[in-house]
KOLZA-843372 format. One record per residue: residue number from 0; residue in one letter; x, y, z of N, C-alpha, C, O in turn. Coordinates in nm, 2 decimals. Layout:
// residues N
(NUM,'A',(X,Y,Z),(X,Y,Z),(X,Y,Z),(X,Y,Z))
...
//
This chain:
// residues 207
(0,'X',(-11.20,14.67,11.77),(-11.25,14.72,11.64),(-11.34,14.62,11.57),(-11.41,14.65,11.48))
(1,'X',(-11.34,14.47,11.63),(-11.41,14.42,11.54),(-11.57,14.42,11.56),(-11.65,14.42,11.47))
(2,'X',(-11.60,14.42,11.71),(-11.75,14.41,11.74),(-11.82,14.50,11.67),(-11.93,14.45,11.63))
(3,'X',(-11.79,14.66,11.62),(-11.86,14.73,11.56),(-11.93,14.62,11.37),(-12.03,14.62,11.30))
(4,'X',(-11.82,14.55,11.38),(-11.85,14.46,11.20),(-11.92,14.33,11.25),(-11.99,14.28,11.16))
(5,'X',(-11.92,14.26,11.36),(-11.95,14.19,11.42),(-12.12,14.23,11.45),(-12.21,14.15,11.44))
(6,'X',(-12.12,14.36,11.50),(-12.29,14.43,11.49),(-12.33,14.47,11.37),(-12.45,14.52,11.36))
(7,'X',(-12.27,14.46,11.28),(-12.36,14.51,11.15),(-12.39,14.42,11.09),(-12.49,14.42,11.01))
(8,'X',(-12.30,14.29,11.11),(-12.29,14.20,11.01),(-12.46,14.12,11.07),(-12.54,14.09,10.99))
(9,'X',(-12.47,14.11,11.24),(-12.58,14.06,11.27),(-12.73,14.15,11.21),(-12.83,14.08,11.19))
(10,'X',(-12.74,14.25,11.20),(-12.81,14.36,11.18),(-12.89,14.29,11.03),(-13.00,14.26,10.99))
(11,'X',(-12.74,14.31,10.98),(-12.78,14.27,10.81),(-12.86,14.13,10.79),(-12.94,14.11,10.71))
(12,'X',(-12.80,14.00,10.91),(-12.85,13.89,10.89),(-13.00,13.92,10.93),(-13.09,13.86,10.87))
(13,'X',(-13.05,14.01,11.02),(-13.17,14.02,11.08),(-13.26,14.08,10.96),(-13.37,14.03,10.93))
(14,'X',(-13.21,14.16,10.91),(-13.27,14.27,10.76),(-13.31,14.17,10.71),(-13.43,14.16,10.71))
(15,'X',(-13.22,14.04,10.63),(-13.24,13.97,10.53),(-13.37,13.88,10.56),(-13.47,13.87,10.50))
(16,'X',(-13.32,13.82,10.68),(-13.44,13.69,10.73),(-13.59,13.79,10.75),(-13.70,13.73,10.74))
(17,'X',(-13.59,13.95,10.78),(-13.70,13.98,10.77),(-13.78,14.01,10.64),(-13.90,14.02,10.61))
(18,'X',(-13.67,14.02,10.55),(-13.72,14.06,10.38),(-13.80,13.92,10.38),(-13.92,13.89,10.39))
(19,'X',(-13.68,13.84,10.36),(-13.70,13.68,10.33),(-13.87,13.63,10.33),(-13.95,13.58,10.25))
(20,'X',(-13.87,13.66,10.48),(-14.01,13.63,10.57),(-14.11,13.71,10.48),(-14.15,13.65,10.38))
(21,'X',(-14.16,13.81,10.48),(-14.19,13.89,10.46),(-14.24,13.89,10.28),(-14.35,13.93,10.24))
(22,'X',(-14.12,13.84,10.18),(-14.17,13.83,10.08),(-14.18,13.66,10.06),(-14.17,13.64,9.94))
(23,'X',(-14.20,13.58,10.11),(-14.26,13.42,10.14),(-14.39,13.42,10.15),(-14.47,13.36,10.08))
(24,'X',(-14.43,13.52,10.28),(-14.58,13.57,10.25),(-14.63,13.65,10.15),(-14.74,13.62,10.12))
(25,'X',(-14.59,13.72,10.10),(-14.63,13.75,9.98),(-14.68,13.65,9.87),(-14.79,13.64,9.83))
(26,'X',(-14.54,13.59,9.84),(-14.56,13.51,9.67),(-14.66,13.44,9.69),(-14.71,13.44,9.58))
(27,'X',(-14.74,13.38,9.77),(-14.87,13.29,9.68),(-14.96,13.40,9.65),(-15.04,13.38,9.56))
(28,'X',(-14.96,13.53,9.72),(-15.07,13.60,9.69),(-15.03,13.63,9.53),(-15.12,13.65,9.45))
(29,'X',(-14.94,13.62,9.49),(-14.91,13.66,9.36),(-15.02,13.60,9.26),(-15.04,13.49,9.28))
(30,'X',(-15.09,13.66,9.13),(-15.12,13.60,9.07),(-15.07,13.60,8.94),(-14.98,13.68,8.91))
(31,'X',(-15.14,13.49,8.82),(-15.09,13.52,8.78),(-15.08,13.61,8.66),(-15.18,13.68,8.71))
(32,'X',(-15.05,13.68,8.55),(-15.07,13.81,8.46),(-15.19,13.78,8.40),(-15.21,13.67,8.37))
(33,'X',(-15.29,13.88,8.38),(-15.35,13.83,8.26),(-15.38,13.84,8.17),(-15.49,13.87,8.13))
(34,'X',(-15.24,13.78,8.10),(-15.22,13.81,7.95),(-15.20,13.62,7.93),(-15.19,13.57,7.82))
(35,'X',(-15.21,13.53,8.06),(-15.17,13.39,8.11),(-15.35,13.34,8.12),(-15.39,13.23,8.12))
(36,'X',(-15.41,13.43,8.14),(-15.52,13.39,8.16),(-15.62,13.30,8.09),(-15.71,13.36,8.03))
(37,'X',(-15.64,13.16,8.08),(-15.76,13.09,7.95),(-15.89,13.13,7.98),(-15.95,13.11,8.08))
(38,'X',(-15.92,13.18,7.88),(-16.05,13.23,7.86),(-16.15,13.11,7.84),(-16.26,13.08,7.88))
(39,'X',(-16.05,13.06,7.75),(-16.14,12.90,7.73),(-16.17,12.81,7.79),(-16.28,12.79,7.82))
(40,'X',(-16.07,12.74,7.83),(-16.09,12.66,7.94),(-16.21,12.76,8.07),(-16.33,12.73,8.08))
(41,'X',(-16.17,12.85,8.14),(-16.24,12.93,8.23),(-16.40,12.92,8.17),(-16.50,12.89,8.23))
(42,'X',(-16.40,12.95,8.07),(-16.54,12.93,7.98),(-16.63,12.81,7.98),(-16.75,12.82,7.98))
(43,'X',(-16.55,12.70,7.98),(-16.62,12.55,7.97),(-16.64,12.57,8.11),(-16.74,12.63,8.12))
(44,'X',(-16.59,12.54,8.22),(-16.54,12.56,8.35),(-16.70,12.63,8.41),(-16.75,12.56,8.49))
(45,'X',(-16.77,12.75,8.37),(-16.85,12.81,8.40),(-16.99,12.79,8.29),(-17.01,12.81,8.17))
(46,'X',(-17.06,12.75,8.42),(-17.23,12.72,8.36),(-17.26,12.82,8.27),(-17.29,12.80,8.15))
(47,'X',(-17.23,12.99,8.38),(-17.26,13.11,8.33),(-17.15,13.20,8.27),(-17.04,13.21,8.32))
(48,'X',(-17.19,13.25,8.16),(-17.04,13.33,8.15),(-17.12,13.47,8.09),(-17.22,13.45,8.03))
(49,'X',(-17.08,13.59,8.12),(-17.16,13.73,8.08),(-17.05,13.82,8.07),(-16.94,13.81,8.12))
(50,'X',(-17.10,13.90,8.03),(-17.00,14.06,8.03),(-17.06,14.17,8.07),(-17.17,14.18,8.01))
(51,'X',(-17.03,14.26,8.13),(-17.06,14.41,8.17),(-17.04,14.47,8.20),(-16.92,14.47,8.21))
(52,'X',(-17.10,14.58,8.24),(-17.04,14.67,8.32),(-17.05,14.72,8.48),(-17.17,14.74,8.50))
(53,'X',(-16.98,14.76,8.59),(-17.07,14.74,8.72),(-17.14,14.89,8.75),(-17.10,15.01,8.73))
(54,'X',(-17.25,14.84,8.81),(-17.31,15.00,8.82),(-17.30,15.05,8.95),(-17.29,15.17,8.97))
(55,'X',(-17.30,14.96,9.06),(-17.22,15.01,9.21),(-17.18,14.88,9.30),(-17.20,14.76,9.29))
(56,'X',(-17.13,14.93,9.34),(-17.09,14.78,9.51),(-17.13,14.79,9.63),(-17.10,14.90,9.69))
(57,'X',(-17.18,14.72,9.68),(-17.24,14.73,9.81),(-17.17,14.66,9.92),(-17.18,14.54,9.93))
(58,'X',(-17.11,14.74,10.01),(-17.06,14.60,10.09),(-17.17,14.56,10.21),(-17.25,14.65,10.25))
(59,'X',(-17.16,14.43,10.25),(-17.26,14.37,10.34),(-17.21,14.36,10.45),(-17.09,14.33,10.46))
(60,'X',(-17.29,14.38,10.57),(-17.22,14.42,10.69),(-17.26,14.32,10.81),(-17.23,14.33,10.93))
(61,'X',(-17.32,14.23,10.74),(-17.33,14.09,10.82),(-17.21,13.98,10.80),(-17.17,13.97,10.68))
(62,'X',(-17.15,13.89,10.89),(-17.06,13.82,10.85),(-17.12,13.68,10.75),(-17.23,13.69,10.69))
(63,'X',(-17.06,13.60,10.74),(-17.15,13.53,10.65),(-17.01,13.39,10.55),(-16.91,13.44,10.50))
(64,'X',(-17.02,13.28,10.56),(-16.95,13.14,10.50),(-16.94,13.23,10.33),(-17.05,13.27,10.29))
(65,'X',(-16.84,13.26,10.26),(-16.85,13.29,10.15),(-16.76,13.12,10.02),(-16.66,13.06,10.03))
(66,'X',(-16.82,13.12,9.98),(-16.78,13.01,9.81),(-16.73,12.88,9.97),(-16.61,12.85,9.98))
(67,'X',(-16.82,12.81,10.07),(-16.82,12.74,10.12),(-16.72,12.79,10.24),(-16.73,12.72,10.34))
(68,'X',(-16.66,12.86,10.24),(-16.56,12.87,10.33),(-16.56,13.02,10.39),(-16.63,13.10,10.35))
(69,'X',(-16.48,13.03,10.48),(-16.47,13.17,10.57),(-16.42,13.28,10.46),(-16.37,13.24,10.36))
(70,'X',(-16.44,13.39,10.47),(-16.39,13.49,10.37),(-16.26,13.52,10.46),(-16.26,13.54,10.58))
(71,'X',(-16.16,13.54,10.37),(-16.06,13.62,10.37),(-16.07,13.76,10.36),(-15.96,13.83,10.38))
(72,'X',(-16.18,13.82,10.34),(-16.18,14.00,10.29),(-16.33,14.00,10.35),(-16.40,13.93,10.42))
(73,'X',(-16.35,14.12,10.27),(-16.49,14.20,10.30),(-16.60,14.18,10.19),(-16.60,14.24,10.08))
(74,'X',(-16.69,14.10,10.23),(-16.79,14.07,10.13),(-16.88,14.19,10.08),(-16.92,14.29,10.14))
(75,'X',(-16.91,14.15,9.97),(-16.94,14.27,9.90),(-17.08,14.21,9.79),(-17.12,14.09,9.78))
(76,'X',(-17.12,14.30,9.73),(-17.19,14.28,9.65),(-17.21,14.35,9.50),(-17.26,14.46,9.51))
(77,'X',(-17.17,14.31,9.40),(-17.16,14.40,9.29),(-17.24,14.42,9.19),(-17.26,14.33,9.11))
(78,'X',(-17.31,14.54,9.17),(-17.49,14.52,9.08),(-17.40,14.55,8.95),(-17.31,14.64,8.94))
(79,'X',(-17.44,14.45,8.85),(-17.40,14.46,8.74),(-17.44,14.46,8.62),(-17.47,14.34,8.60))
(80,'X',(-17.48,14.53,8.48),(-17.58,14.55,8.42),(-17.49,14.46,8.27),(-17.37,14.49,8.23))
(81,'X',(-17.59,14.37,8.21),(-17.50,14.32,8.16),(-17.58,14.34,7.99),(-17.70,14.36,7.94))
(82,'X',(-17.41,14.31,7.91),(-17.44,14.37,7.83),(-17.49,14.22,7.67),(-17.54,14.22,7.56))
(83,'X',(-17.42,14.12,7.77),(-17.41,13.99,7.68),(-17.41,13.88,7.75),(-17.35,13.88,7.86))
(84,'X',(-17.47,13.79,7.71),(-17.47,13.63,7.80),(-17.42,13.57,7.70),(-17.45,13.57,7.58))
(85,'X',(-17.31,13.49,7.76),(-17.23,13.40,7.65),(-17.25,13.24,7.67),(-17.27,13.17,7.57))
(86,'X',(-17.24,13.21,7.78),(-17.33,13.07,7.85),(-17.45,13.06,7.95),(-17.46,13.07,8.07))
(87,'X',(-17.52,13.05,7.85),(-17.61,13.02,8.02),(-17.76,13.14,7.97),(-17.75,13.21,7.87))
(88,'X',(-17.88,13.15,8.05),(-17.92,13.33,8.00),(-17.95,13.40,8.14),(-17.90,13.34,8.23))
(89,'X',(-17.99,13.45,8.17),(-18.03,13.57,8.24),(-18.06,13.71,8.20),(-18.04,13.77,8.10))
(90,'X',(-18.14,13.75,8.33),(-18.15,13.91,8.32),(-18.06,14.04,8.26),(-17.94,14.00,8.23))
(91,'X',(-18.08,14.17,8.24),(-18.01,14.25,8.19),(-17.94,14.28,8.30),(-17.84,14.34,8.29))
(92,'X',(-17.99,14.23,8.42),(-17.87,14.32,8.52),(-17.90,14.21,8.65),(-18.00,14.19,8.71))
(93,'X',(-17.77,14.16,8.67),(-17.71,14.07,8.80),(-17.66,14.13,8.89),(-17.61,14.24,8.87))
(94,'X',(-17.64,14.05,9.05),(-17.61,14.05,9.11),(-17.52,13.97,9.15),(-17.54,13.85,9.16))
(95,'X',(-17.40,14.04,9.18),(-17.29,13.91,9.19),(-17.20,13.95,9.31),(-17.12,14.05,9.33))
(96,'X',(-17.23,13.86,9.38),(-17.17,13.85,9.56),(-17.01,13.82,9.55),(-16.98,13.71,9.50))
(97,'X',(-16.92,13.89,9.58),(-16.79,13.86,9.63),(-16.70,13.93,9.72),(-16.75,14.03,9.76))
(98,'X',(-16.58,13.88,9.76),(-16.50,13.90,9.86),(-16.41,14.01,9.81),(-16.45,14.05,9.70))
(99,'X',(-16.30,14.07,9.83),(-16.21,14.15,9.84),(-16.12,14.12,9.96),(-16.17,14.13,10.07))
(100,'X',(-16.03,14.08,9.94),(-15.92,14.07,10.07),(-15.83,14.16,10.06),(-15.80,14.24,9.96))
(101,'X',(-15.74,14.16,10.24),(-15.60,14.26,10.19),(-15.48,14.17,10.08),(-15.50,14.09,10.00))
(102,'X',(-15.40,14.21,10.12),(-15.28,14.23,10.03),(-15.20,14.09,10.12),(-15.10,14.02,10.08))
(103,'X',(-15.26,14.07,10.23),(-15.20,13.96,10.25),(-15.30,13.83,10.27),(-15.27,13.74,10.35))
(104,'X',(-15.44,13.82,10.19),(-15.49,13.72,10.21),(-15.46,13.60,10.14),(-15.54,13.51,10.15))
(105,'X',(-15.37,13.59,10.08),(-15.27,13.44,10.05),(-15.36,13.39,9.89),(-15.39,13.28,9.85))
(106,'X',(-15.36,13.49,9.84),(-15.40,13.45,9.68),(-15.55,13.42,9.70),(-15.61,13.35,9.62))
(107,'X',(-15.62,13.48,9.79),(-15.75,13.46,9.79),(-15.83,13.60,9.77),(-15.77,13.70,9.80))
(108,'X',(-15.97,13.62,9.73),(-16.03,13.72,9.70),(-15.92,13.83,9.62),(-15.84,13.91,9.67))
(109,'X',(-15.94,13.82,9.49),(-15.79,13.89,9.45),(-15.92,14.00,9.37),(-15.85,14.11,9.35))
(110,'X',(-16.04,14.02,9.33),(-16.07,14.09,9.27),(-16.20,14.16,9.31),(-16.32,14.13,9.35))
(111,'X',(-16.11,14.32,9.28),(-16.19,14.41,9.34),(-16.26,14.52,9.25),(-16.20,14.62,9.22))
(112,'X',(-16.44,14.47,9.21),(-16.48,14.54,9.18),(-16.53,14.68,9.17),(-16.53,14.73,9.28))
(113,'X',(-16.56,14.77,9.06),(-16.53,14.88,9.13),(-16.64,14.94,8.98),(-16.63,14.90,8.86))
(114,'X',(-16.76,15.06,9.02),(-16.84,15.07,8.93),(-16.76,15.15,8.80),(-16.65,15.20,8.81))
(115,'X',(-16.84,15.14,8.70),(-16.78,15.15,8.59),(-16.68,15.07,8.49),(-16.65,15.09,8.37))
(116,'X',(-16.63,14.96,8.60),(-16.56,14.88,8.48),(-16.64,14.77,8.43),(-16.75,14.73,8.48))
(117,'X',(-16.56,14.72,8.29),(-16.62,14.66,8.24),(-16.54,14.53,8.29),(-16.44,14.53,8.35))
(118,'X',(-16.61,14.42,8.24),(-16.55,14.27,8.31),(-16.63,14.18,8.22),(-16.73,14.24,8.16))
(119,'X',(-16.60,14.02,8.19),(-16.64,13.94,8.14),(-16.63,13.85,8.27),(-16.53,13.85,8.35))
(120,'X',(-16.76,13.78,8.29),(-16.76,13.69,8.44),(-16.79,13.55,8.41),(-16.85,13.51,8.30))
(121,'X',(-16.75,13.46,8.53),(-16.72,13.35,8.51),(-16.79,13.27,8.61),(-16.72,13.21,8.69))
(122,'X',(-16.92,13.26,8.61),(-17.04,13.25,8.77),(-17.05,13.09,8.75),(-17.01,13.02,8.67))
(123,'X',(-17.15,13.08,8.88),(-17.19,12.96,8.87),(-17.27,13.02,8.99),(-17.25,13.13,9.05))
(124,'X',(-17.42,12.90,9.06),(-17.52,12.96,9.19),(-17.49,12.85,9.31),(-17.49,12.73,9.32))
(125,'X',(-17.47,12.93,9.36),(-17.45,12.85,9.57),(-17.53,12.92,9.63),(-17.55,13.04,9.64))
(126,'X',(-17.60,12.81,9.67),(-17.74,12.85,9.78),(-17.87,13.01,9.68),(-17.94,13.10,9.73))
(127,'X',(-17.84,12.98,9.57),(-17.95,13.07,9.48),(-17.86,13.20,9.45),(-17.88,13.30,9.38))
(128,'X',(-17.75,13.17,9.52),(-17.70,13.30,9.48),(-17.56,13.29,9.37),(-17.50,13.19,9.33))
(129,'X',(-17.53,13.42,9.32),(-17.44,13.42,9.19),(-17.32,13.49,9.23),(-17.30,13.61,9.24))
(130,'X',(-17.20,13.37,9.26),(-17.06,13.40,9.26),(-16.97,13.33,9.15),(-17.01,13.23,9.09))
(131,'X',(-16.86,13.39,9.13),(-16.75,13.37,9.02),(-16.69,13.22,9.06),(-16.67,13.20,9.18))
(132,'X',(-16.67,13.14,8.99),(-16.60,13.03,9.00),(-16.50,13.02,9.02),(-16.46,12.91,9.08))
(133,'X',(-16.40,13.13,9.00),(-16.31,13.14,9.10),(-16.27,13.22,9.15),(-16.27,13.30,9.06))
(134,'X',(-16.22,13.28,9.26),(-16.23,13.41,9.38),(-16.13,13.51,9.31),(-16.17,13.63,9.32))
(135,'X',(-15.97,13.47,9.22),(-15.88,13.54,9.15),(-15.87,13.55,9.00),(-15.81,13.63,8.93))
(136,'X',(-15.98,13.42,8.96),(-15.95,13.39,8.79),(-16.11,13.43,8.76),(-16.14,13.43,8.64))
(137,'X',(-16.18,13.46,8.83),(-16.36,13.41,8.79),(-16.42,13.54,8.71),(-16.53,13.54,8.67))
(138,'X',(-16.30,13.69,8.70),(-16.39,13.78,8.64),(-16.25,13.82,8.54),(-16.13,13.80,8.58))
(139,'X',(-16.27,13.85,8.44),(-16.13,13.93,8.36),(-16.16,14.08,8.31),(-16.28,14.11,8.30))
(140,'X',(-16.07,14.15,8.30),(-16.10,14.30,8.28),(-16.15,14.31,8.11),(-16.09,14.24,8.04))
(141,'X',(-16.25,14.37,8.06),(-16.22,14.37,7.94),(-16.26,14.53,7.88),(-16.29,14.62,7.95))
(142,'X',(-16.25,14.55,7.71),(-16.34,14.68,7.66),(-16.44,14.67,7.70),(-16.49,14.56,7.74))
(143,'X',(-16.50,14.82,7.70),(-16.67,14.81,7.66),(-16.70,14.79,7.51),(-16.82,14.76,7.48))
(144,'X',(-16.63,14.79,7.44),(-16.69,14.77,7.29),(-16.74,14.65,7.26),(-16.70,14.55,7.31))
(145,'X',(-16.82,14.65,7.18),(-16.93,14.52,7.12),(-16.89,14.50,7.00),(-16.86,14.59,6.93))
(146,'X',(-16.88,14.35,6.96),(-16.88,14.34,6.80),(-16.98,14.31,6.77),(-17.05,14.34,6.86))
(147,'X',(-17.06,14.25,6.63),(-17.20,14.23,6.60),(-17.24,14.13,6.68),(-17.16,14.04,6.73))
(148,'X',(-17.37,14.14,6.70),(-17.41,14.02,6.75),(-17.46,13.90,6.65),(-17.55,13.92,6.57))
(149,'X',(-17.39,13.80,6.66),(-17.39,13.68,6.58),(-17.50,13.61,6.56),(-17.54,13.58,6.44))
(150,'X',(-17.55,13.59,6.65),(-17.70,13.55,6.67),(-17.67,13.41,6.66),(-17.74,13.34,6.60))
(151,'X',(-17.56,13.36,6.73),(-17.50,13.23,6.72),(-17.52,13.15,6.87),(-17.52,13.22,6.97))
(152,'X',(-17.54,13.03,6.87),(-17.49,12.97,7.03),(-17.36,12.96,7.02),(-17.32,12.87,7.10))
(153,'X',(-17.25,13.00,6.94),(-17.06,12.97,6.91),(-17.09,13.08,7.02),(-17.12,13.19,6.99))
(154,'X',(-17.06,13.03,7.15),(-17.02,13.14,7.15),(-16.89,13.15,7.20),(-16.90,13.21,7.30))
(155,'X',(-16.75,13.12,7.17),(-16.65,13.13,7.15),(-16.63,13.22,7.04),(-16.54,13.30,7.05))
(156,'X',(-16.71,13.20,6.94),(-16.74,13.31,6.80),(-16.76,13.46,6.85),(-16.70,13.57,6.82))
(157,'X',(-16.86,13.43,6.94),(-16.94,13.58,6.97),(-16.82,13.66,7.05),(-16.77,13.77,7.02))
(158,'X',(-16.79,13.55,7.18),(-16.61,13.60,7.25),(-16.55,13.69,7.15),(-16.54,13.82,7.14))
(159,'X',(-16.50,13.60,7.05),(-16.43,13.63,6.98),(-16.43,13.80,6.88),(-16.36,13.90,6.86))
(160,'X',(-16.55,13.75,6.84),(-16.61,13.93,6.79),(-16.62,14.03,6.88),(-16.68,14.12,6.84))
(161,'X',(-16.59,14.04,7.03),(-16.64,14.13,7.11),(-16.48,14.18,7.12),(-16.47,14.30,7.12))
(162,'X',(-16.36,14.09,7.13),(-16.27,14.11,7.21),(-16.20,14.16,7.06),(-16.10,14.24,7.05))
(163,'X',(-16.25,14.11,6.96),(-16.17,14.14,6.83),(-16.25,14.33,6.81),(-16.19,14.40,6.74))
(164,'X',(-16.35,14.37,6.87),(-16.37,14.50,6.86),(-16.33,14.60,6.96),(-16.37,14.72,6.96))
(165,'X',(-16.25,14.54,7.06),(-16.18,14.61,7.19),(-16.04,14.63,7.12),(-15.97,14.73,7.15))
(166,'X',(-16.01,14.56,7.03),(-15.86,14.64,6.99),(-15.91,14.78,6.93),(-15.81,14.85,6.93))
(167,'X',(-16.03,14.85,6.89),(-15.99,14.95,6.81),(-16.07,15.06,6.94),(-16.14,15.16,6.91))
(168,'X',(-16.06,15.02,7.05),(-16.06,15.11,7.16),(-15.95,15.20,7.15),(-15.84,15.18,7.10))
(169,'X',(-16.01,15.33,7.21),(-15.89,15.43,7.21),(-15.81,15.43,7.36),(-15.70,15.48,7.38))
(170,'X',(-15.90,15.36,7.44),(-15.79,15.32,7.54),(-15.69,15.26,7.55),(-15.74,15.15,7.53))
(171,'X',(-15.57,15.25,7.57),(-15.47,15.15,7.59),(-15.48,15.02,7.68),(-15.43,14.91,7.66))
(172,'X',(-15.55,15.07,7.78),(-15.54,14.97,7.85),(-15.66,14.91,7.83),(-15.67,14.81,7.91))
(173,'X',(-15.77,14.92,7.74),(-15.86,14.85,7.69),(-15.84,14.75,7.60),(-15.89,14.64,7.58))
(174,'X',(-15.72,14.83,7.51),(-15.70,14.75,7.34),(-15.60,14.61,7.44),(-15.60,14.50,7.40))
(175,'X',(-15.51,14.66,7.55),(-15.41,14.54,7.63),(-15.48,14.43,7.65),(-15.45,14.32,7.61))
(176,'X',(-15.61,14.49,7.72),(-15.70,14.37,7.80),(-15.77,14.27,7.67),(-15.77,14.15,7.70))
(177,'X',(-15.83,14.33,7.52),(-15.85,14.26,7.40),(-15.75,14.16,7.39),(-15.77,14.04,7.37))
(178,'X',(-15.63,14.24,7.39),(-15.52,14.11,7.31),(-15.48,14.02,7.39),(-15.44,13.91,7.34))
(179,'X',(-15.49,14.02,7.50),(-15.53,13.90,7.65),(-15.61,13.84,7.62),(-15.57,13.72,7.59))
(180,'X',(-15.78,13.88,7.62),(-15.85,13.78,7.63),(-15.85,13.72,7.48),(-15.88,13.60,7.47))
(181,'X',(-15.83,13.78,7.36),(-15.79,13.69,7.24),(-15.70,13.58,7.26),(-15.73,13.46,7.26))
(182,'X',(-15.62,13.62,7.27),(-15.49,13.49,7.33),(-15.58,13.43,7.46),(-15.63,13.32,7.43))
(183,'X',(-15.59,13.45,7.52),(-15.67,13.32,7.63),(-15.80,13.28,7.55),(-15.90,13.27,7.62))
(184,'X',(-15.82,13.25,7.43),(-15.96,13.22,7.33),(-15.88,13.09,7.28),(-15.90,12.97,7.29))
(185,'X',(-15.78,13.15,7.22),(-15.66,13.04,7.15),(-15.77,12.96,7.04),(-15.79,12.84,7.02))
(186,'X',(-15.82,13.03,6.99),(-15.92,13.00,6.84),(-15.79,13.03,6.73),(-15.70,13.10,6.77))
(187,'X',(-15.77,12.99,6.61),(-15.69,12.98,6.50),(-15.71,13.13,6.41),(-15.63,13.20,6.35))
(188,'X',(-15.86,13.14,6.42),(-15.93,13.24,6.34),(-15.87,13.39,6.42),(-15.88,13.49,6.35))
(189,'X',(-15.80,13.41,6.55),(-15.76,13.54,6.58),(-15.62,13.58,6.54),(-15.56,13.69,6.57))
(190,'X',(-15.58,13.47,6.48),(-15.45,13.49,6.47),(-15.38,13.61,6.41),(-15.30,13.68,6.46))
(191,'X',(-15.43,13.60,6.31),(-15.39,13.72,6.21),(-15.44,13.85,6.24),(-15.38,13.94,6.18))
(192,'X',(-15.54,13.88,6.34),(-15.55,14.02,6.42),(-15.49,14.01,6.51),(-15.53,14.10,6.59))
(193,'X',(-15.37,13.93,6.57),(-15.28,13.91,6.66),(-15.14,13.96,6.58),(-15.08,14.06,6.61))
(194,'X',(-15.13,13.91,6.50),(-15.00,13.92,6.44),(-15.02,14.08,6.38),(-14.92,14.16,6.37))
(195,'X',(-15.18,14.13,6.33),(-15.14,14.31,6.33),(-15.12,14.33,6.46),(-14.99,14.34,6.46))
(196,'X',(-15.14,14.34,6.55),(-15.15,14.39,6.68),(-14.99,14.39,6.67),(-14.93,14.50,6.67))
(197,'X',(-14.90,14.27,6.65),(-14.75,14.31,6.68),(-14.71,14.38,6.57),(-14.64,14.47,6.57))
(198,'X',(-14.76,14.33,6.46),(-14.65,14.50,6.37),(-14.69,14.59,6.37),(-14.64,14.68,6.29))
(199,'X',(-14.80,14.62,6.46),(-14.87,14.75,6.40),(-14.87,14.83,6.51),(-14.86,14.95,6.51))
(200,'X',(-14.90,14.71,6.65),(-14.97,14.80,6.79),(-14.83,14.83,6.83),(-14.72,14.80,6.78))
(201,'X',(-14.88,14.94,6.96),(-14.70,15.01,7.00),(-14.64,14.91,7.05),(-14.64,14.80,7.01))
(202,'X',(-14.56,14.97,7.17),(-14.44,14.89,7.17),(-14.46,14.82,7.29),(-14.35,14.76,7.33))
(203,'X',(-14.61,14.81,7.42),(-14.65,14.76,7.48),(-14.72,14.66,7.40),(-14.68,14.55,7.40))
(204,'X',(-14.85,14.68,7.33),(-14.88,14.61,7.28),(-14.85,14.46,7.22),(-14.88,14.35,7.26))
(205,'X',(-14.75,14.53,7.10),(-14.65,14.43,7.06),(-14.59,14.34,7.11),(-14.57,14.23,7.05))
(206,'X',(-14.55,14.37,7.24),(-14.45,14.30,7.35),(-14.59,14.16,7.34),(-14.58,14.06,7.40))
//
């Protein structure tokens, strides 16, 4: 009678050590939320910094060394029309070369462009060309809404009025991505449109 408990009990040890395994590889791909995200620091960090929107993706079908090193994913190219230069100037509409990996490329190429969203980017140029400074942190989701244009070089100010006019998006997951990159601004001056956001915004928001 006992070999039958004797076979399960091995079974279950086999189950576990394959979970185990299995989510070990996972966690570094993990990133991390980005509601954790510094906008600021990311900001100083990058020569160029812009916002827009993407108008399509191209993937490239030659292999090719991507941000010095082999790509983990499928290189791509994303035409993006922009709507604000926050460091740095350029054209109304860039091109910006990046990777996409799978699900198990080890926390590498984590962000996957896709037309129509809007994004705030975090560039810098290798060999003339324009990639994100970093492969997981280098683009953040944001509104399309605009606040005034300041006509300032602050531009932590200007940040600040763009993401302070994404709260009154009617999307949810636009006004989420606002109160993110406000908190990754960590300016004194958002505070108090932070603190409506929790008595006022729902009960995701709030959180």
């Amino acid at each position: 009678m006992w070999k039958p408990n004797v076979h399960r009990v091995w079974v279950a040890i086999v189950v576990s050590c394959t979970l185990f395994l299995f989510t070990a590889q996972l966690w570094p791909r993990l990133m991390s939320p980005p509601s954790m995200a510094d906008v600021r620091e990311l900001s100083k960090r990058a020569p160029l910094v812009f916002r827009g929107h993407v108008l399509e993706v191209v993937p490239l079908t030659f292999p090719l060394t991507f941000n010095t090193e082999p790509s983990t994913g499928s290189v791509q190219t994303a035409k993006i029309q922009v709507d604000r230069w926050y460091r740095g100037k350029g054209p109304t509409e860039e091109t910006l070369r990046f990777a996409y990996g799978s699900f198990a490329s080890n926390r590498h190429d984590c962000i996957d462009f896709r037309a129509e969203q809007y994004w705030v980017v975090f560039a810098h140029e290798v060999g003339g060309r324009l990639e994100m400074i970093d492969d997981c942190e280098g683009a953040l989701t944001i509104s399309p809404l605009l606040g005034r244009d300041l006509g300032t070089e602050d531009w932590l100010a200007q940040m600040e009025a763009d993401f302070l006019a994404g709260l009154n998006d009617h999307a949810s997951a636009a006004r989420l991505s606002s109160i993110q990159r406000l908190g990754g601004l960590k300016l004194p001056s958002s505070r108090d449109a932070l603190r409506g956001v929790i008595e006022n915004g729902d009960a995701g928001e709030s959180k």
